[in-house]
C-alpha positions in Angstrom: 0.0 0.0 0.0 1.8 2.9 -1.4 -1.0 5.6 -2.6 -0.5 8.7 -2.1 -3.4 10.5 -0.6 -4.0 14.4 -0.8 -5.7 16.2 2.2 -7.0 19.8 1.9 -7.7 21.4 5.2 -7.6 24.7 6.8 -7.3 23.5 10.9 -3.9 22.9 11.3 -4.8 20.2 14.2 -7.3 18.5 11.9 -5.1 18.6 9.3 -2.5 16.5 11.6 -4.4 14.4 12.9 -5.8 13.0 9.7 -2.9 12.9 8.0 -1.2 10.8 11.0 -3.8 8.4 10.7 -3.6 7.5 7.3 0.2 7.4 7.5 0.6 4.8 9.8 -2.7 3.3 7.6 0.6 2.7 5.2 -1.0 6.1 2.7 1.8 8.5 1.7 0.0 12.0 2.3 0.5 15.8 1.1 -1.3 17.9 3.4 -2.5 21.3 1.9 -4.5 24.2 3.6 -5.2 26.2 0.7 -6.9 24.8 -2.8 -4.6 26.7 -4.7 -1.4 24.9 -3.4 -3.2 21.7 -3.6 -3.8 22.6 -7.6 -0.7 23.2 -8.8 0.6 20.4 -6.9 -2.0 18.3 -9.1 -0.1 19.6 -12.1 2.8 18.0 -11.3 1.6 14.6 -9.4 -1.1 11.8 -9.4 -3.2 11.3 -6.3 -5.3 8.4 -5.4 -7.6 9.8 -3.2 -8.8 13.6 -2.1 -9.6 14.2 1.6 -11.2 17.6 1.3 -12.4 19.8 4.2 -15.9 21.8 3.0 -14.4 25.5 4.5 -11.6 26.5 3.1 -9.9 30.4 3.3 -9.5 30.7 -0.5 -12.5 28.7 -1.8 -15.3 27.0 -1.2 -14.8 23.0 -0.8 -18.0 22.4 -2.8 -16.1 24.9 -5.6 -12.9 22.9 -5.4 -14.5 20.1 -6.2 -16.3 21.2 -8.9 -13.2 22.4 -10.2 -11.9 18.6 -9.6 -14.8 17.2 -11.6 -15.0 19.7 -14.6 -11.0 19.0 -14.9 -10.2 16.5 -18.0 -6.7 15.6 -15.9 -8.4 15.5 -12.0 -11.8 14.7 -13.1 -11.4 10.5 -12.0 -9.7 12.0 -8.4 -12.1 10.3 -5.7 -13.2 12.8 -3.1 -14.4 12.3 0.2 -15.6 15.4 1.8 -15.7 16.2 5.7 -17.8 18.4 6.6 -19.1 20.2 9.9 -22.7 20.3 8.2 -24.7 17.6 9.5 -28.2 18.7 7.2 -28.9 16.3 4.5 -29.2 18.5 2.0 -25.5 20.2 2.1 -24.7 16.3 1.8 -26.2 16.2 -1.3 -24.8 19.2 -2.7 -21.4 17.6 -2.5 -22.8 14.5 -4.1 -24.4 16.3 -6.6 -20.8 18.3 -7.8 -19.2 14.9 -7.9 -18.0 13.7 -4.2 -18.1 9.8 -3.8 -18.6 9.9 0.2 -18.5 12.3 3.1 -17.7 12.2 6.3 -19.3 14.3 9.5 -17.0 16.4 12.1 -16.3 15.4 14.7 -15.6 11.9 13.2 -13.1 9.0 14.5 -10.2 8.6 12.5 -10.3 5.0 12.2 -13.9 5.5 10.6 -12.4 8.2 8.1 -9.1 5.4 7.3 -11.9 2.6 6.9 -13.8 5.2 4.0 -10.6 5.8 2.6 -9.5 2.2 2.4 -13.1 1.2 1.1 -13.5 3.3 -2.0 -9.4 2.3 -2.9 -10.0 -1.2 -2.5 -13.6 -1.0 -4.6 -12.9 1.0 -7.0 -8.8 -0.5 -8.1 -8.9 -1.7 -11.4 -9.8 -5.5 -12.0 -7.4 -7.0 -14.8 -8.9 -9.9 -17.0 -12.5 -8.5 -16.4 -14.3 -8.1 -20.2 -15.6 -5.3 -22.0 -19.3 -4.3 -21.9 -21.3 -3.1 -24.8 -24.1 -1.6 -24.6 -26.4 -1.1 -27.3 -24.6 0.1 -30.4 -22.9 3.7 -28.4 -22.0 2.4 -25.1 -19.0 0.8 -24.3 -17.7 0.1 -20.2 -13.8 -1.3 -20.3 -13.9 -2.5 -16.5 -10.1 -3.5 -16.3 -9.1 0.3 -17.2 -12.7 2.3 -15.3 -13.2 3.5 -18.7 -16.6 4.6 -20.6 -17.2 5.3 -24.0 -20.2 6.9 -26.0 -19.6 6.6 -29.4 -15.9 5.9 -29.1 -16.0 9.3 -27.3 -14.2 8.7 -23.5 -16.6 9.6 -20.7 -14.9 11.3 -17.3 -16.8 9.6 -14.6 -16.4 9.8 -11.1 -15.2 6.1 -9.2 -19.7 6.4 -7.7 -20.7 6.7 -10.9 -18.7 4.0 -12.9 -19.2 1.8 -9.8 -22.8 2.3 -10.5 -23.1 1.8 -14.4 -20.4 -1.4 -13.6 -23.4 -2.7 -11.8 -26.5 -2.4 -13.8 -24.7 -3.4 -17.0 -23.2 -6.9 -15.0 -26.9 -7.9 -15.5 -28.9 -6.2 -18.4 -32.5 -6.1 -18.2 -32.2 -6.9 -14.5 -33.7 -4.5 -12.1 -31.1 -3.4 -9.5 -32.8 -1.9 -6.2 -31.5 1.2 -4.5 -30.7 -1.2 -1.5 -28.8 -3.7 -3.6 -26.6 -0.8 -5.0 -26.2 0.4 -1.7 -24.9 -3.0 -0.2 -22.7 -3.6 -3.2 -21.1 -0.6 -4.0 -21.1 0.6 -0.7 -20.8 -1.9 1.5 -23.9 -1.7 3.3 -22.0 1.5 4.9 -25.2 3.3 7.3 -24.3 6.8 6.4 -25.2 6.2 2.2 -29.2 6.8 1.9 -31.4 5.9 -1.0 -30.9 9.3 -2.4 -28.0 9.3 -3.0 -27.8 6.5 -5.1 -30.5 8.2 -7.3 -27.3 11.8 -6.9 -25.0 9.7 -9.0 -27.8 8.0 -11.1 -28.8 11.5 -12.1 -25.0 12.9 -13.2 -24.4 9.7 -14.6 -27.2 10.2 -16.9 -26.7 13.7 -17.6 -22.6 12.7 -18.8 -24.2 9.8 -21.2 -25.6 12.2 -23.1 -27.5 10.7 -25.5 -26.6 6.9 -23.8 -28.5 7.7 -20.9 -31.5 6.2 -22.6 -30.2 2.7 -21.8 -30.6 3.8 -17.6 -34.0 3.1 -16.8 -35.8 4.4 -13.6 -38.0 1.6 -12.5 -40.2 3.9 -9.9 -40.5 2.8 -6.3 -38.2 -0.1 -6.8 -34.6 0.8 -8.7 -32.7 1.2 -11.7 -31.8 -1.4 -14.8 -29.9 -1.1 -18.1 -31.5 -2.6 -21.3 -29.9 -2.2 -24.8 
């Protein structure tokens, strides 16, 4: 375990302690208080993993990640956001610009490791594993997390090709939120229905014109049909 994780936050004692955590987790770490620092860093080095604080001096964390997402080069960067914010709907605003979990303050660092270890081990690439077409536009290459509509590559985030990876293992069959939950996820307690249908709905939206093969089955799930 050699990944190198990037943490972005402004409390100096936070900052510290999550960073000591994951370091004797076996994660090299590059702790950053401003976003800034932490992008021009990105210019010049690969991350695994984003840990990124919501209150930032210089920018907004829900900005920062935006900026993550909307970035051809950062765009693939999982994030997991902590945030002081306990109300359900700042959660989803983080889900909505791309985040693939948060965590609450005050949190227990062996809680934040575990998230961080989690979407790492879930989401590392699967040699051998076979390409998926889908319909005559839609092409998933599991073994390299990469999508294609119309030979055109697709930036997802590590939720949303997690999610796609899912319905199209079984096309036709109708995947409940709970199911997605418990595979994707883990069964972890703090991931609600809604956000499952948060990553259905940006998946859909990157598809473009492939999103018609992502059907909403109401009250029960999603599927994928050709």
């Amino acid at each position: 375990m050699n990944e190198k994780i990037a943490v972005l936050e402004d409390e100096k004692d936070i900052l510290e302690l999550i960073a000591l955590h994951l370091g004797k987790a076996g994660y090299r770490v590059e702790k950053f208080s401003k976003a800034d620092d932490l992008f021009k860093a990105a210019e010049k080095e690969s991350f695994a993993l984003l840990v990124l604080d919501l209150i930032l001096p210089d920018m907004d964390g829900i900005d920062v990640c935006k900026h993550i997402k909307s970035s051809s080069e950062l765009s693939s960067l999982p994030v997991v956001m902590v945030t002081a914010k306990t109300e359900l709907a700042d959660k989803l605003v983080g889900l909505e610009v791309g985040a693939d979990d948060y965590i609450t303050k005050p949190f227990s660092p062996k809680e934040l490791v575990a998230r961080v270890r989690a979407i790492l081990r879930r989401y590392s690439p699967k040699p051998g594993s076979e390409k998926i077409r889908i319909g005559k536009i839609l092409l998933i290459d599991p073994a390299r997390r990469e999508v294609y509509v119309d030979d055109k590559k697709i930036e997802l985030t590590f939720a949303e090709f997690g999610i796609l990876q899912i319905l199209a293992s079984k096309k036709g069959w109708v995947f409940t939120r709970e199911k997605i939950i418990d595979t994707l996820w883990e069964g972890e307690k703090a991931v609600i229905d809604r956000t499952v249908d948060v990553h259905v709905k940006n998946l859909r939206e990157k598809l473009g014109k492939a999103k018609k093969h992502i059907k909403n089955i109401r009250g029960v799930g999603y599927k994928i049909e050709e």
